[in-house]
C-alpha positions in Angstrom: -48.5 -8.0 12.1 -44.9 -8.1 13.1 -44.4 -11.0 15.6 -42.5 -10.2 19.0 -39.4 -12.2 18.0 -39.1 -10.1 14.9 -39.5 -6.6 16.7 -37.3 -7.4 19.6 -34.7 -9.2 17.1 -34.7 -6.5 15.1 -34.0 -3.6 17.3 -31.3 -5.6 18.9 -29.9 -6.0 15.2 -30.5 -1.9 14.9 -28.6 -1.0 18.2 -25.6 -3.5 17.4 -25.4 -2.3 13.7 -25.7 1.7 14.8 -22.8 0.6 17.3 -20.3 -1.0 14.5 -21.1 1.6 11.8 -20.0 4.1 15.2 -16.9 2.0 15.0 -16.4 2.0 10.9 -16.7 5.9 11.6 -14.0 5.9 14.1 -11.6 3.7 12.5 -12.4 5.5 8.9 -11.2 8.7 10.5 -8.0 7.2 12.5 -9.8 8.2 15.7 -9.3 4.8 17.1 -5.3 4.7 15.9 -3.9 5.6 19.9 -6.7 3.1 21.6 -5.0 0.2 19.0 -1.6 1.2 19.4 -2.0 1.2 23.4 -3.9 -2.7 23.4 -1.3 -3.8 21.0 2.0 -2.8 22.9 0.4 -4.0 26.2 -1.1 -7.6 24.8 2.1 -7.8 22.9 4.4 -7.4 25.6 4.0 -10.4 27.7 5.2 -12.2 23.9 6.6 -15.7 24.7 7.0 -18.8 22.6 4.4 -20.3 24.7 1.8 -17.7 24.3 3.0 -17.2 20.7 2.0 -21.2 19.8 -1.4 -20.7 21.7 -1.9 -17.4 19.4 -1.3 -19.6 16.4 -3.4 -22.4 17.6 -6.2 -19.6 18.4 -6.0 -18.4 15.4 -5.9 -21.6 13.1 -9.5 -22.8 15.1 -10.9 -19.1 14.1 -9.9 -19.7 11.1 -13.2 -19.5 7.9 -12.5 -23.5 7.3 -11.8 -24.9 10.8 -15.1 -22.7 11.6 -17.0 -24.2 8.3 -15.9 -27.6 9.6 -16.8 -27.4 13.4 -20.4 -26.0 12.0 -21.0 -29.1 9.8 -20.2 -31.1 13.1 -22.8 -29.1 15.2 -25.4 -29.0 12.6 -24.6 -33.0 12.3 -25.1 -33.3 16.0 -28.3 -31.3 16.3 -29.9 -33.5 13.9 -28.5 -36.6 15.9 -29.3 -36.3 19.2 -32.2 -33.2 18.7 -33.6 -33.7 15.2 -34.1 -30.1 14.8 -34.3 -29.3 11.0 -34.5 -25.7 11.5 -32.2 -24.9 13.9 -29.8 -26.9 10.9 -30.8 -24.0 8.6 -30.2 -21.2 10.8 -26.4 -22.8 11.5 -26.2 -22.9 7.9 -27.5 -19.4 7.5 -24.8 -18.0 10.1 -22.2 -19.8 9.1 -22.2 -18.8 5.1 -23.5 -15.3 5.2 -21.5 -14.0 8.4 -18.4 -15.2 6.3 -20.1 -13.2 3.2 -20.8 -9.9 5.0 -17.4 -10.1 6.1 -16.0 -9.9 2.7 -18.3 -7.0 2.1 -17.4 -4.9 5.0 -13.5 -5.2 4.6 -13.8 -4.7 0.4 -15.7 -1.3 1.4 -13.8 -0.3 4.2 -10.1 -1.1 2.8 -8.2 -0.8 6.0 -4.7 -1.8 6.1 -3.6 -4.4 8.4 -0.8 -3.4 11.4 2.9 -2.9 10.8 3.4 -2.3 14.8 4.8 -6.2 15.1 3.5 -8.7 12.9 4.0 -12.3 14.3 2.8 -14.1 11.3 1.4 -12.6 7.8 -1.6 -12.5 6.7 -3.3 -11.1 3.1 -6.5 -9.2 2.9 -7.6 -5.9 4.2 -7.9 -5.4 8.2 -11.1 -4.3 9.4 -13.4 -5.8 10.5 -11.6 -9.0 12.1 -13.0 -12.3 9.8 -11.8 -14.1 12.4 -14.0 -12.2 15.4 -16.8 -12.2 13.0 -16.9 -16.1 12.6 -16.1 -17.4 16.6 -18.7 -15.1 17.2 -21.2 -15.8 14.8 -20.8 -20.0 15.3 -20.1 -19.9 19.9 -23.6 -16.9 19.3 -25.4 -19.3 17.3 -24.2 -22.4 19.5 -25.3 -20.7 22.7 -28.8 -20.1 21.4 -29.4 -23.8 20.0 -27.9 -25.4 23.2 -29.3 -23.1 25.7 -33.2 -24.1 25.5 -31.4 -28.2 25.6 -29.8 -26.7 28.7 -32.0 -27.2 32.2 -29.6 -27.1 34.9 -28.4 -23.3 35.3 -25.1 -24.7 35.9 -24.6 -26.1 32.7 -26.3 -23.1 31.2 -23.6 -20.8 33.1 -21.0 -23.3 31.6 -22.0 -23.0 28.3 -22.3 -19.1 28.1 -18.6 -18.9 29.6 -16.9 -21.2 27.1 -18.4 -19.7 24.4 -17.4 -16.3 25.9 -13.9 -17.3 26.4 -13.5 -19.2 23.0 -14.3 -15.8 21.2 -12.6 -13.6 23.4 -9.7 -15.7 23.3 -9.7 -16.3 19.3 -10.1 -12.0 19.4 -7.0 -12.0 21.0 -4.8 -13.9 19.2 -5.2 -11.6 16.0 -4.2 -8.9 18.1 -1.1 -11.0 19.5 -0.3 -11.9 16.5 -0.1 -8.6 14.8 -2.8 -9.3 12.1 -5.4 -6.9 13.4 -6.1 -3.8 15.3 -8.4 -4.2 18.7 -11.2 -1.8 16.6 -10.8 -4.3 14.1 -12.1 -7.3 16.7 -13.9 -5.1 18.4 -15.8 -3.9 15.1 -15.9 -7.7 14.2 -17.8 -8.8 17.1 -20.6 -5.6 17.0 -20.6 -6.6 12.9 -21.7 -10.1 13.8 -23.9 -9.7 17.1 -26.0 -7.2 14.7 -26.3 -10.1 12.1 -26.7 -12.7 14.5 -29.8 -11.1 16.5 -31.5 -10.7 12.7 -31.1 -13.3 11.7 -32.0 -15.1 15.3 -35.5 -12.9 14.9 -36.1 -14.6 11.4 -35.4 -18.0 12.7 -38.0 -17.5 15.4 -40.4 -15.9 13.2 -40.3 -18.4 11.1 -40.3 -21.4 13.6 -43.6 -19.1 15.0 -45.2 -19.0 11.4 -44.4 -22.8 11.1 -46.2 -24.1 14.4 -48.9 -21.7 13.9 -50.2 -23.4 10.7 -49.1 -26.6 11.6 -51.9 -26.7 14.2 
């Protein structure tokens, strides 16, 4: 029998997957090419040397090692100060796959990056944003762990909206910076919400499954 975790995860994973392949769609048939151009020129146009650093600085923490890194460091506190072993394998899991998928997606898809305005270079193909993918797969992950640690609503609130803001923010400096199209970090985020909620379900499946027979 399917546990309730599992179903629920598992549609959520459905709606957000059915949503970025809506996006691949889009983006596949230029459809998506005046909605990019439009976000670029406008984030682009407030371009200053200040906002320009924080882009870079954004952009460096989003970065696949800076993101492997800061996961070791929550996985290493979780077992400090929580001792949960499993919630260590589902950081793990996030981490390493999302990073994996991303490759996938962006191999099949073959997108070109923009050549509206390009700050800074960057190799590789364009959609979907490895960048997006990654805040969003590590600030997703870290607001589920921390959130049942979490009492006051306060800190709760506090918690959602920095995660919020650290992956809207890293989004945003790939478009700045005139590495990505918005469908790219758009299609990033949907990409990784639709792994994150599977593979949430099978982490609470599994913790399910484990207290079950441990009784």
């Amino acid at each position: 029998m399917i546990s309730w975790h599992w179903s629920r995860g598992f549609k959520l994973f459905l709606l957000f997957a059915v949503i970025f392949g809506l996006i691949a769609v889009l983006v596949a048939y230029n459809y998506t090419a005046a909605f990019d151009e439009r976000i670029i020129h406008l984030v682009q146009s407030a371009e200053s040397p200040a906002l320009t650093s924080a882009a870079k600085t954004l952009s460096l923490v989003g970065s696949s090692k800076i993101v492997i890194g800061l996961s070791l460091v929550i996985m290493a506190a979780l077992f400090l100060f929580f001792k949960h072993r499993l919630e260590l394998l589902l950081f793990l899991w996030v981490g390493v796959t999302s990073n994996m998928l991303n490759t996938v997606l962006k191999d099949s898809i073959h997108r070109e990056r923009p050549n509206i305005h390009r700050i800074i270079e960057e190799p590789g193909f364009s959609f979907p944003s490895g960048h997006s993918m990654a805040a969003f797969s590590v600030y997703g992950a870290l607001t589920f762990l921390l959130w049942r640690h979490l009492h006051s609503s306060a800190a709760r609130v506090l918690l959602v909206a920095a995660c919020f803001l650290m992956t809207a923010a890293i989004g945003w400096s790939r478009i700045y910076l005139g590495v990505h199209f918005p469908s790219d970090v758009i299609g990033g985020y949907a990409a990784s919400c639709a792994w994150l909620m599977l593979s949430i379900a099978w982490f609470e499946s599994l913790r399910a499954f484990l207290k079950k027979h441990k009784k």
